[in-house]
CHARMM internal coordinates of N, CA and C (Angstrom, degrees):
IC EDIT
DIST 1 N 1 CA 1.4491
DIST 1 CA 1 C 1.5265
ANGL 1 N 1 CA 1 C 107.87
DIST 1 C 2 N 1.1027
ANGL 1 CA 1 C 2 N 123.00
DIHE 1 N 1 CA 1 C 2 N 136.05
DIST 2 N 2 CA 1.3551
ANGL 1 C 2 N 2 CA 134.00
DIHE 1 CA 1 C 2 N 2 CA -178.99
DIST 2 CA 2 C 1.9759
ANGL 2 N 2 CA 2 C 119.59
DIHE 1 C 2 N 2 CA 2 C -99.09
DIST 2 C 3 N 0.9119
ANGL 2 CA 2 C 3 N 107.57
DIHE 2 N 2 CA 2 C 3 N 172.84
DIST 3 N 3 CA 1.5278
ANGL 2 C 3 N 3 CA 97.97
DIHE 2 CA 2 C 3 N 3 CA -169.58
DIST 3 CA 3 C 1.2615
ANGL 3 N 3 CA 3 C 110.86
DIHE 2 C 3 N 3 CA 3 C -65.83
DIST 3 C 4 N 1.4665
ANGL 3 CA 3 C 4 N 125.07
DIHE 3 N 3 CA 3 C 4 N -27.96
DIST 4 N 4 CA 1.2926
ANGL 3 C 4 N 4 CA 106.72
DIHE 3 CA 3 C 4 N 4 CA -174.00
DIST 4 CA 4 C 1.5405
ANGL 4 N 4 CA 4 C 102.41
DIHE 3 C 4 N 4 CA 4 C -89.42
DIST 4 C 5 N 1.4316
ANGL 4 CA 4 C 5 N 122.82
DIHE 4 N 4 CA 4 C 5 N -34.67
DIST 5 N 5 CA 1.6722
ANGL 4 C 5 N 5 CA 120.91
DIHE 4 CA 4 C 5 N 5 CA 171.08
DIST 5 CA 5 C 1.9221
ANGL 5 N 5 CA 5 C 89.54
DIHE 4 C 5 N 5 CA 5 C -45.66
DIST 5 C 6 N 0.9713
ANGL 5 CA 5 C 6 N 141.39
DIHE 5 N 5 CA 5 C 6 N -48.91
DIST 6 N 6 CA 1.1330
ANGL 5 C 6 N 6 CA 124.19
DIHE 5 CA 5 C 6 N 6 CA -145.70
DIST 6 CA 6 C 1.8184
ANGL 6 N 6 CA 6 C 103.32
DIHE 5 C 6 N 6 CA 6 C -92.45
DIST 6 C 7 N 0.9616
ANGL 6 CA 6 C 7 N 120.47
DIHE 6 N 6 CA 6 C 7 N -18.80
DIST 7 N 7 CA 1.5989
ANGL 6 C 7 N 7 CA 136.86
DIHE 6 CA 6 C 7 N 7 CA 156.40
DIST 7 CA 7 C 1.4586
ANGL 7 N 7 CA 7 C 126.04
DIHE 6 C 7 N 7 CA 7 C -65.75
DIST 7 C 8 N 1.3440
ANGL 7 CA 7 C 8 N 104.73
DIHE 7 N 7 CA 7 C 8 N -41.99
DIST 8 N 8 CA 1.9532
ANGL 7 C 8 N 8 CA 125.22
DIHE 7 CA 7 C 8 N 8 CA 165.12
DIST 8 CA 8 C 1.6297
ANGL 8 N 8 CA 8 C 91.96
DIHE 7 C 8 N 8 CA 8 C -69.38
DIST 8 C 9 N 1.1594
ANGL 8 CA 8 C 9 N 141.13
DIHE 8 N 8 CA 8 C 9 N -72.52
DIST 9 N 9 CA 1.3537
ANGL 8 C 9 N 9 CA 133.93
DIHE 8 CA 8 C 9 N 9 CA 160.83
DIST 9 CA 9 C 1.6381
ANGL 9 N 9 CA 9 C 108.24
DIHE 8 C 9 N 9 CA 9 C -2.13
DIST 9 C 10 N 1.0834
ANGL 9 CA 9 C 10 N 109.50
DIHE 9 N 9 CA 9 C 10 N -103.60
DIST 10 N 10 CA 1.7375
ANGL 9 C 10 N 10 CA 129.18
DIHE 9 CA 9 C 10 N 10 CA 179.32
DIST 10 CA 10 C 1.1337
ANGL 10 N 10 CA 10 C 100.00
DIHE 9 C 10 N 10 CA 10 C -26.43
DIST 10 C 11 N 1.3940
ANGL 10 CA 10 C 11 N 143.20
DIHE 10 N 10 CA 10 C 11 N -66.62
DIST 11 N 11 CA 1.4852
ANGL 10 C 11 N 11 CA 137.04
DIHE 10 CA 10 C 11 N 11 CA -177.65
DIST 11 CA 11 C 0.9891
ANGL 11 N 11 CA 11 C 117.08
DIHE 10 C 11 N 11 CA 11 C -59.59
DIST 11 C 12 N 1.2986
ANGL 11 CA 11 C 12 N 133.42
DIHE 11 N 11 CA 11 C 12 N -35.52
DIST 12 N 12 CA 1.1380
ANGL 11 C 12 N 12 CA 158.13
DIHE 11 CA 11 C 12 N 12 CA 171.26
DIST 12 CA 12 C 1.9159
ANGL 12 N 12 CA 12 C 107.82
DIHE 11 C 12 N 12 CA 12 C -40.40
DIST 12 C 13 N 1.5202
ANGL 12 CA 12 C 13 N 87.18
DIHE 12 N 12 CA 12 C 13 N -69.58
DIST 13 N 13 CA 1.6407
ANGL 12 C 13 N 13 CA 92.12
DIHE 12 CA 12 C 13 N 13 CA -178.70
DIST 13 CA 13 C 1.2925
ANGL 13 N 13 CA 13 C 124.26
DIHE 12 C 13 N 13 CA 13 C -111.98
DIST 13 C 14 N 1.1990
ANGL 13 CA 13 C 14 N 133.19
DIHE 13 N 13 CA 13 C 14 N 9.19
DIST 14 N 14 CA 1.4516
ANGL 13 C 14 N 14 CA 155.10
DIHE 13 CA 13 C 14 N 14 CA 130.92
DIST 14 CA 14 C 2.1179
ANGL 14 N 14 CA 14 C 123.10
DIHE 13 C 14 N 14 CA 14 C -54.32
DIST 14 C 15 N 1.5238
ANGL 14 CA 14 C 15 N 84.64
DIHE 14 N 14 CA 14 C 15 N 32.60
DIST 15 N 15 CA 1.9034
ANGL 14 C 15 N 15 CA 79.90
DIHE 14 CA 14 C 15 N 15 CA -168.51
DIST 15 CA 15 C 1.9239
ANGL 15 N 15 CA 15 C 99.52
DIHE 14 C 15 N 15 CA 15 C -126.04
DIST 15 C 16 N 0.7704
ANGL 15 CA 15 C 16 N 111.68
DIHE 15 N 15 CA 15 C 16 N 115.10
DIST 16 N 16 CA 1.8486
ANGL 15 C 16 N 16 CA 109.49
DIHE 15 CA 15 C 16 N 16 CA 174.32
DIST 16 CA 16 C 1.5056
ANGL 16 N 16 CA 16 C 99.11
DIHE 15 C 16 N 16 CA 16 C -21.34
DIST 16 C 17 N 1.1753
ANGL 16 CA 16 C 17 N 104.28
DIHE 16 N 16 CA 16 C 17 N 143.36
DIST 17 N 17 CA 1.4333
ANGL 16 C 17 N 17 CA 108.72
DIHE 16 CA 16 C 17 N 17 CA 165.14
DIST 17 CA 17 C 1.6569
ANGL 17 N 17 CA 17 C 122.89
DIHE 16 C 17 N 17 CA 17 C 173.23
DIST 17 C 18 N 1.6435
ANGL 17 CA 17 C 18 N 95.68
DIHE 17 N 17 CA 17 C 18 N 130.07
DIST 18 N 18 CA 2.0634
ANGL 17 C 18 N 18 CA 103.02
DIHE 17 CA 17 C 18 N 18 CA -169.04
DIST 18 CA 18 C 1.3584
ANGL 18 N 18 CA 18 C 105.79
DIHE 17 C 18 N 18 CA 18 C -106.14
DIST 18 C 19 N 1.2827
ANGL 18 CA 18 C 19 N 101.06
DIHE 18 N 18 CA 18 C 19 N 140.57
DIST 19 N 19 CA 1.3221
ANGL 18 C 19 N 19 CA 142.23
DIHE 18 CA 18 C 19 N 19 CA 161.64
DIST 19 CA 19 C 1.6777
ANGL 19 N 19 CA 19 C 108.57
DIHE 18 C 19 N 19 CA 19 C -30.11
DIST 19 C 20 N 1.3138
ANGL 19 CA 19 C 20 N 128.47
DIHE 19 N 19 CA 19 C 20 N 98.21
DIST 20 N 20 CA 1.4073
ANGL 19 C 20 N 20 CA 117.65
DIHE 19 CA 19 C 20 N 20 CA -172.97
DIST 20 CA 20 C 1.8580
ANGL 20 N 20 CA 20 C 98.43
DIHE 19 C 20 N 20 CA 20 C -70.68
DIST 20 C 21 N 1.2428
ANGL 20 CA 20 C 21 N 119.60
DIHE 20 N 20 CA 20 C 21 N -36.31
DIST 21 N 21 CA 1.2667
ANGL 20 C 21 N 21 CA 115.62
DIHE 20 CA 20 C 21 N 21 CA -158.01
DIST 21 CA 21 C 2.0372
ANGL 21 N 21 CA 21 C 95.05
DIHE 20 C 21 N 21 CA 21 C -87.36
DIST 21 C 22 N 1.0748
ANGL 21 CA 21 C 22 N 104.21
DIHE 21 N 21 CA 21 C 22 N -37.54
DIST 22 N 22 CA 1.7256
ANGL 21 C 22 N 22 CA 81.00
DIHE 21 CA 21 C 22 N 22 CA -165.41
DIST 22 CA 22 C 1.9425
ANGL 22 N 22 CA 22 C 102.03
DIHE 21 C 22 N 22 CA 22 C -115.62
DIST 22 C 23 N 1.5925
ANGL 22 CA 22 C 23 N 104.08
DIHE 22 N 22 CA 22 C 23 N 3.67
DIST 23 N 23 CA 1.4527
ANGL 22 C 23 N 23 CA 100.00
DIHE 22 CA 22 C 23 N 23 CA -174.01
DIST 23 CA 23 C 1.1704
ANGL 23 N 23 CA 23 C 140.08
DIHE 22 C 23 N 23 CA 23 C 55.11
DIST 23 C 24 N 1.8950
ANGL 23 CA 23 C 24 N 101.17
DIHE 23 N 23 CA 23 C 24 N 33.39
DIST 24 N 24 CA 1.0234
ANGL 23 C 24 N 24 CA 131.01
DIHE 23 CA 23 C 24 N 24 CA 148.02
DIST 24 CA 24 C 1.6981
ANGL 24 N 24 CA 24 C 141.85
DIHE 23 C 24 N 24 CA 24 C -30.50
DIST 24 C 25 N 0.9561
ANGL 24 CA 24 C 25 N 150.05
DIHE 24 N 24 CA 24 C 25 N 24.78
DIST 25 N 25 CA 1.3372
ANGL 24 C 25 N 25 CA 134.20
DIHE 24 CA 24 C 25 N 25 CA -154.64
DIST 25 CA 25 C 1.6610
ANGL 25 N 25 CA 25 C 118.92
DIHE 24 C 25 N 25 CA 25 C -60.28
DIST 25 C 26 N 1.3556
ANGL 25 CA 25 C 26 N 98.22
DIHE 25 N 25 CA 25 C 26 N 128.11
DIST 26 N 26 CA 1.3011
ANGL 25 C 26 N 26 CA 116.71
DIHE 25 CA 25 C 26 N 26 CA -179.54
DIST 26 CA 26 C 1.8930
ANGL 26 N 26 CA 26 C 108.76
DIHE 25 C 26 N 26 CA 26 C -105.13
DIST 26 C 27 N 1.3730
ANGL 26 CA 26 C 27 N 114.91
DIHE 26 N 26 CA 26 C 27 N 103.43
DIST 27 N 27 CA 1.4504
ANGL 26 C 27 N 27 CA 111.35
DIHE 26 CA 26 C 27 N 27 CA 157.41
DIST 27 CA 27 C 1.2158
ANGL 27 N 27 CA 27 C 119.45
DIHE 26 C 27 N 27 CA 27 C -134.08
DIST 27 C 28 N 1.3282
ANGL 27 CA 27 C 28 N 107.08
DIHE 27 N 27 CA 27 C 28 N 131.71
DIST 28 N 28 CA 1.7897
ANGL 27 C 28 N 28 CA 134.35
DIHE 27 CA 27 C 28 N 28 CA -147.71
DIST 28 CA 28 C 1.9301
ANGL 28 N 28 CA 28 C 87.68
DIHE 27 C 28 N 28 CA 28 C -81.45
DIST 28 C 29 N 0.8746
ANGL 28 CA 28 C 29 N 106.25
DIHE 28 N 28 CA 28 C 29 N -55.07
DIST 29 N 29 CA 1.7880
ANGL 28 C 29 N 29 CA 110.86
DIHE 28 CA 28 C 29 N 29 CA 173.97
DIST 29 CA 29 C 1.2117
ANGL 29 N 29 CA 29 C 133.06
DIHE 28 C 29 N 29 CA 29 C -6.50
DIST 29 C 30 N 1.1385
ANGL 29 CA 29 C 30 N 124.60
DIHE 29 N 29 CA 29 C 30 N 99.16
DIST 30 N 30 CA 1.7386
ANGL 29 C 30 N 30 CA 124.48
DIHE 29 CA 29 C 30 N 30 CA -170.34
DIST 30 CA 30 C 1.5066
ANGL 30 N 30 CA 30 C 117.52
DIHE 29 C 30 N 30 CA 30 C -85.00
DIST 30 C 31 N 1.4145
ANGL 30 CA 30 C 31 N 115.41
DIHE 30 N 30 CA 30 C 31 N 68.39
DIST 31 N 31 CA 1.5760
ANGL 30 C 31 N 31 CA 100.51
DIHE 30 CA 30 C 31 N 31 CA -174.89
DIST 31 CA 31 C 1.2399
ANGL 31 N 31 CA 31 C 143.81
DIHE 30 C 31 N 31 CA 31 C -50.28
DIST 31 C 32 N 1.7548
ANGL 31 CA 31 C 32 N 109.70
DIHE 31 N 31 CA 31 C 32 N -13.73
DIST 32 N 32 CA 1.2160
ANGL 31 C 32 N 32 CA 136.91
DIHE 31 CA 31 C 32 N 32 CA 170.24
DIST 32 CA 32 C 2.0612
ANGL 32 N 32 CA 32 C 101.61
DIHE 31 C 32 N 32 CA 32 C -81.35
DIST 32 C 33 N 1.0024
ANGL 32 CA 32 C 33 N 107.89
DIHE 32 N 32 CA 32 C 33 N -1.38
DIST 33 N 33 CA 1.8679
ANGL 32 C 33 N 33 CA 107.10
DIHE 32 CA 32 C 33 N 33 CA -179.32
DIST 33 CA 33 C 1.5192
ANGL 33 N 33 CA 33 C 109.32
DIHE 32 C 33 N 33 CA 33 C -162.72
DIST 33 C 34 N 1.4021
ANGL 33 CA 33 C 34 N 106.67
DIHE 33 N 33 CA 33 C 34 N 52.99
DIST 34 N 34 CA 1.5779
ANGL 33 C 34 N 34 CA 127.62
DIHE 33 CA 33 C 34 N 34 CA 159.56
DIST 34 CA 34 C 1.9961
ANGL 34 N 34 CA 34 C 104.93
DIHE 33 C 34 N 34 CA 34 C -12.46
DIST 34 C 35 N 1.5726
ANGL 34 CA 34 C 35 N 105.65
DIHE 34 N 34 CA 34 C 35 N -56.25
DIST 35 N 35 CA 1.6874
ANGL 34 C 35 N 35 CA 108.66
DIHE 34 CA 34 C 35 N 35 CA -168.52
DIST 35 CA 35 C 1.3933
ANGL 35 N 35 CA 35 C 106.63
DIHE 34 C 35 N 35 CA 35 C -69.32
DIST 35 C 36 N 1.5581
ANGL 35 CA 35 C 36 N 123.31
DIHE 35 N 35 CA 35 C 36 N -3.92
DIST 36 N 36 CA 1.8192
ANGL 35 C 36 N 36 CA 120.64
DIHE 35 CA 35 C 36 N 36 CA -164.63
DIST 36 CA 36 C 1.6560
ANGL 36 N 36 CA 36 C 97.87
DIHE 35 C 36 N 36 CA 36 C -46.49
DIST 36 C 37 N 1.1672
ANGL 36 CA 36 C 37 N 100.21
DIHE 36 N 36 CA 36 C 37 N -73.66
DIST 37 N 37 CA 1.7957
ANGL 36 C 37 N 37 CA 105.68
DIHE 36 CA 36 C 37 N 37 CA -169.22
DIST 37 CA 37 C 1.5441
ANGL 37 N 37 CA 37 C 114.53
DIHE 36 C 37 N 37 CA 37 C -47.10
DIST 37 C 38 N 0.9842
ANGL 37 CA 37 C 38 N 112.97
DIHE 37 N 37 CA 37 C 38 N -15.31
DIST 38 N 38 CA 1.7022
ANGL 37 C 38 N 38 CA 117.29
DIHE 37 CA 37 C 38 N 38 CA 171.97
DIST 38 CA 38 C 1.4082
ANGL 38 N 38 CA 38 C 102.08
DIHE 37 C 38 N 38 CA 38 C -76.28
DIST 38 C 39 N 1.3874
ANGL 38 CA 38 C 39 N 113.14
DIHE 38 N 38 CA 38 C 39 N -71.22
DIST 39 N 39 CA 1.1449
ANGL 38 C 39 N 39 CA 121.75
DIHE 38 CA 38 C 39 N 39 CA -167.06
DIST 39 CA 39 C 1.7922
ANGL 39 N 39 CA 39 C 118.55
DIHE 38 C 39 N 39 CA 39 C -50.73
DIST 39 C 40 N 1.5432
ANGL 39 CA 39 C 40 N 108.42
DIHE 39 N 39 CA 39 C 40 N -19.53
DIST 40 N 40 CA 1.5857
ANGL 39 C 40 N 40 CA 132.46
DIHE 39 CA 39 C 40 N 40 CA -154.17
DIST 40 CA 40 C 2.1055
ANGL 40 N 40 CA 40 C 82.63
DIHE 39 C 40 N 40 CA 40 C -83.61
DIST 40 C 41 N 1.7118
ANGL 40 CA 40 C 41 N 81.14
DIHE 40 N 40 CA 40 C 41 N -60.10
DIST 41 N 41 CA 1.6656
ANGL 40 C 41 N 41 CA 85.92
DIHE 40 CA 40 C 41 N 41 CA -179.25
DIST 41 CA 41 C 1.7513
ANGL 41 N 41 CA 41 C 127.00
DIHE 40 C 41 N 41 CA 41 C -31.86
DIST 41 C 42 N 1.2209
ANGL 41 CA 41 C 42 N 79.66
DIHE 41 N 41 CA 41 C 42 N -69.84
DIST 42 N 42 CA 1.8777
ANGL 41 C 42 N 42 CA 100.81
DIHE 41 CA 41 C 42 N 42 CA -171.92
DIST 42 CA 42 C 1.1267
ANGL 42 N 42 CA 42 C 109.81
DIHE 41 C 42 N 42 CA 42 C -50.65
DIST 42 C 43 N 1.8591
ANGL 42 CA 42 C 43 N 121.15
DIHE 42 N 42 CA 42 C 43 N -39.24
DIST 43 N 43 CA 1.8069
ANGL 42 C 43 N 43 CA 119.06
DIHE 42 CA 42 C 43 N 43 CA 174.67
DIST 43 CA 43 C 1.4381
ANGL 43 N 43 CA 43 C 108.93
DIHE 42 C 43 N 43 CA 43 C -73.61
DIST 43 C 44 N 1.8985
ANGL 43 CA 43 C 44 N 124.63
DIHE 43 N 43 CA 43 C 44 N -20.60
DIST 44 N 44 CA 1.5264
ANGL 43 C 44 N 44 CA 89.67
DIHE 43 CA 43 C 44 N 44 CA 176.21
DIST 44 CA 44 C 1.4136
ANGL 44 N 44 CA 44 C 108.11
DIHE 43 C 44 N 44 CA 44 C -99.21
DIST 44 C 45 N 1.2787
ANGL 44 CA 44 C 45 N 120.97
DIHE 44 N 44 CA 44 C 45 N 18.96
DIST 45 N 45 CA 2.1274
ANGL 44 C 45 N 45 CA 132.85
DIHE 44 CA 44 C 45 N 45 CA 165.75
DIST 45 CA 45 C 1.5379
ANGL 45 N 45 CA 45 C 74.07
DIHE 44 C 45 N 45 CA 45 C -63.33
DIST 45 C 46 N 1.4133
ANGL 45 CA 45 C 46 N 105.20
DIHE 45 N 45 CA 45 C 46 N -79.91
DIST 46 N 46 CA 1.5445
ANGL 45 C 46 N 46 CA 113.87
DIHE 45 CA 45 C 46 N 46 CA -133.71
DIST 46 CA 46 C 1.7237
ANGL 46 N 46 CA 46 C 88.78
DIHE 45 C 46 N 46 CA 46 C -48.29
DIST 46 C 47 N 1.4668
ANGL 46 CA 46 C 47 N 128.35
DIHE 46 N 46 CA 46 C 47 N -81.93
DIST 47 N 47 CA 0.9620
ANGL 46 C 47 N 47 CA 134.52
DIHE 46 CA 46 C 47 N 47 CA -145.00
DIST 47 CA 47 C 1.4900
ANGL 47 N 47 CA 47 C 99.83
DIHE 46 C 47 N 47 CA 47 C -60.07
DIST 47 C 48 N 1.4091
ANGL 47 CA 47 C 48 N 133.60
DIHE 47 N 47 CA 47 C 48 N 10.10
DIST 48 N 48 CA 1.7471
ANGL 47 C 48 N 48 CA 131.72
DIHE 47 CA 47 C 48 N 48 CA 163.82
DIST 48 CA 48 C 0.9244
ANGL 48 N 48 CA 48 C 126.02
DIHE 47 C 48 N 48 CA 48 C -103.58
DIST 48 C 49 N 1.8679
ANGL 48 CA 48 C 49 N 114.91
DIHE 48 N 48 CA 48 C 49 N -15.97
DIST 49 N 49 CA 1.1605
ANGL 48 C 49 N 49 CA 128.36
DIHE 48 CA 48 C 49 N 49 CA 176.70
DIST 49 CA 49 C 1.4035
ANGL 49 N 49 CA 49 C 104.32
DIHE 48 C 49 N 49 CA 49 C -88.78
DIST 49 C 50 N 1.3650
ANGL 49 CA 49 C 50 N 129.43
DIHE 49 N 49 CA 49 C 50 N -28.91
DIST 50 N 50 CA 1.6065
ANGL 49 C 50 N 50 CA 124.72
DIHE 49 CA 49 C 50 N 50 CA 178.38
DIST 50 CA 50 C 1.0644
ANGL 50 N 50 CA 50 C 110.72
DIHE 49 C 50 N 50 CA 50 C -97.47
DIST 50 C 51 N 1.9157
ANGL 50 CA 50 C 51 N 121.36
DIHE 50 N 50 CA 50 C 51 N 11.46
DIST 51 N 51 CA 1.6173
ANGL 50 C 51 N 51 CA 104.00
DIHE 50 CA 50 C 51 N 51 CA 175.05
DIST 51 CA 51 C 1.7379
ANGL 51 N 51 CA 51 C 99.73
DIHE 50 C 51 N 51 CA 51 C -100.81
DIST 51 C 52 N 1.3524
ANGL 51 CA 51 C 52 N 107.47
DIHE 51 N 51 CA 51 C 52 N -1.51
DIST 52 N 52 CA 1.6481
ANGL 51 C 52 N 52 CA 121.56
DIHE 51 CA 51 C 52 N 52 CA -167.08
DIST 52 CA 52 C 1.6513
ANGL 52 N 52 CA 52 C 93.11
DIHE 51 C 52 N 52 CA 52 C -109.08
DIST 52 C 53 N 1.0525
ANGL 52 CA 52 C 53 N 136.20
DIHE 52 N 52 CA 52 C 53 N -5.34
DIST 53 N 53 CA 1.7887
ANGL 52 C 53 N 53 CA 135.22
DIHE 52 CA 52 C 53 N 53 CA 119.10
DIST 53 CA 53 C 1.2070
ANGL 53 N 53 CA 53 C 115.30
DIHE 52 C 53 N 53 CA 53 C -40.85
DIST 53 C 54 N 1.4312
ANGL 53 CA 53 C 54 N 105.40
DIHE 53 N 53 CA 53 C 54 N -93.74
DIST 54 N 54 CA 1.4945
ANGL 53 C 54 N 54 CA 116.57
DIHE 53 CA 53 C 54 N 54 CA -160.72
DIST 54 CA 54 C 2.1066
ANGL 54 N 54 CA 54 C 111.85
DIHE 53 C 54 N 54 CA 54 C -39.70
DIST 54 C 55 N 1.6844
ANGL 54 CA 54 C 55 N 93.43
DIHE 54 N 54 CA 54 C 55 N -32.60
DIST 55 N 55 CA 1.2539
ANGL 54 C 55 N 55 CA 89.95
DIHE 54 CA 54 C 55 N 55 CA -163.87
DIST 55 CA 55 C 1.7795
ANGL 55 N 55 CA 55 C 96.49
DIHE 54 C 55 N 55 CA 55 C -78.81
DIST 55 C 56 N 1.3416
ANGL 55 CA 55 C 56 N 120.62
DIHE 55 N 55 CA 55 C 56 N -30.41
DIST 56 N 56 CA 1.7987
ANGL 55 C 56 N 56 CA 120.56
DIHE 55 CA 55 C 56 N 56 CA -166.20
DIST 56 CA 56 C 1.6228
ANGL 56 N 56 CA 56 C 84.84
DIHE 55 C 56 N 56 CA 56 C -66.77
DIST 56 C 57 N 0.8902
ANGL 56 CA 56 C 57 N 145.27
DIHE 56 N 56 CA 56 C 57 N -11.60
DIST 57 N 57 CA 2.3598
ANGL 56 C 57 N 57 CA 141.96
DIHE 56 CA 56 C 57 N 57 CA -134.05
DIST 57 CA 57 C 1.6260
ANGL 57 N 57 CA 57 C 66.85
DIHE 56 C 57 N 57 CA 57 C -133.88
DIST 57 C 58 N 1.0434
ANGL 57 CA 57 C 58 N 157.81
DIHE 57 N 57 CA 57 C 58 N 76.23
DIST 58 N 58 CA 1.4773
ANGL 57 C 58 N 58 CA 145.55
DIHE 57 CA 57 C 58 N 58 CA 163.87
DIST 58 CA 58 C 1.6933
ANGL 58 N 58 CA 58 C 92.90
DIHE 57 C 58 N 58 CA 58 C -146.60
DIST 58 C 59 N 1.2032
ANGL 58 CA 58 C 59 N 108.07
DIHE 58 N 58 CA 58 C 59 N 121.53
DIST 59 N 59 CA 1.5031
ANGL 58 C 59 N 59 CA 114.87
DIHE 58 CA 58 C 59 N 59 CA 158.41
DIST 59 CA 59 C 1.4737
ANGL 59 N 59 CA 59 C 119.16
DIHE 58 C 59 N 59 CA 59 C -33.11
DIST 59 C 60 N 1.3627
ANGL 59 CA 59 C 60 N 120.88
DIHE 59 N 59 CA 59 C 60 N 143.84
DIST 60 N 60 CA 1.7368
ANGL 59 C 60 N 60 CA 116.39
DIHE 59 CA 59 C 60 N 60 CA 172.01
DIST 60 CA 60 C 1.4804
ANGL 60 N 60 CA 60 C 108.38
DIHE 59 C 60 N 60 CA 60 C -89.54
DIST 60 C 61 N 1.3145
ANGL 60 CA 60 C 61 N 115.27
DIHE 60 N 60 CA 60 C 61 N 105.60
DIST 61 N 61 CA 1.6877
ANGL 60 C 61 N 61 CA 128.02
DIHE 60 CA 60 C 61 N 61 CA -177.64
DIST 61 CA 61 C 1.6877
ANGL 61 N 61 CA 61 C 109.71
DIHE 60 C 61 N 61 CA 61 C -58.06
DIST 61 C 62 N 1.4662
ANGL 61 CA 61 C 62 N 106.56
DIHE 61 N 61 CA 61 C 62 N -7.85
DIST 62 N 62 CA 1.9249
ANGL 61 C 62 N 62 CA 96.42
DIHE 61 CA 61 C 62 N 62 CA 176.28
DIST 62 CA 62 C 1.5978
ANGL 62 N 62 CA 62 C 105.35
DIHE 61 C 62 N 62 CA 62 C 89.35
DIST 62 C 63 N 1.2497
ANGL 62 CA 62 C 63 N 120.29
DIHE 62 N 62 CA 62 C 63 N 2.83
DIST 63 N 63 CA 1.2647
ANGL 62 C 63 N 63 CA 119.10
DIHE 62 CA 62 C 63 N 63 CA -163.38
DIST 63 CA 63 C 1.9292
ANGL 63 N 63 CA 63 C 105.12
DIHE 62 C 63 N 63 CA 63 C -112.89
DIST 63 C 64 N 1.8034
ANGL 63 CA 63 C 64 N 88.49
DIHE 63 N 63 CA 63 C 64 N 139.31
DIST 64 N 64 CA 1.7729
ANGL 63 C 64 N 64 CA 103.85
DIHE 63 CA 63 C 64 N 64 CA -171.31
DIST 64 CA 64 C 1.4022
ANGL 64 N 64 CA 64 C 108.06
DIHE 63 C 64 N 64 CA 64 C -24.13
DIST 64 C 65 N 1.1717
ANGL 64 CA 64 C 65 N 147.40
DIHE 64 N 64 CA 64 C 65 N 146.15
DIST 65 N 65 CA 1.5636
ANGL 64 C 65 N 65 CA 157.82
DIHE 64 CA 64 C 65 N 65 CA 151.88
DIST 65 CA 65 C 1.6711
ANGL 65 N 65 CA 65 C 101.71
DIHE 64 C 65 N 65 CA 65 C -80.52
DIST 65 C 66 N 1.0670
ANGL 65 CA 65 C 66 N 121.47
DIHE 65 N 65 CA 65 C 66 N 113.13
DIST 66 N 66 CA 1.6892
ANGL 65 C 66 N 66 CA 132.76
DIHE 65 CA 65 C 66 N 66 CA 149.48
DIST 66 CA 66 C 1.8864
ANGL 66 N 66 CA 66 C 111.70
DIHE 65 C 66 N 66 CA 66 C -19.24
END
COOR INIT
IC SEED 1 N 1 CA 1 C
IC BUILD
């Protein structure tokens, strides 16, 4: 998954949303921590920007290129 798959994610499942069959409502929303979704954001930047490190710092295995 790439940063923006991983951002389409978050919007994705971070959105109010009911249960057609049992009328459930599901909201992910922390009213007691207004900044969550900020904060949610910036750790999966960070953690995509240092896996696109770790992966460029990776030995070349010798293997066909796409």
């Amino acid at each position: 998954m790439n940063l923006s798959g991983a951002l389409d994610w978050i919007i994705d499942q971070y959105q109010v949303s009911t249960d057609n069959r049992s009328g459930i409502t599901n909201d992910p929303n922390r009213l007691h921590d207004e900044e969550y979704i900020v904060r949610l954001i910036k750790q999966v930047i960070t953690v995509s920007l240092e896996t696109v490190k770790i992966v460029k710092g990776l030995p070349d295995l010798g293997l066909p290129k796409d």
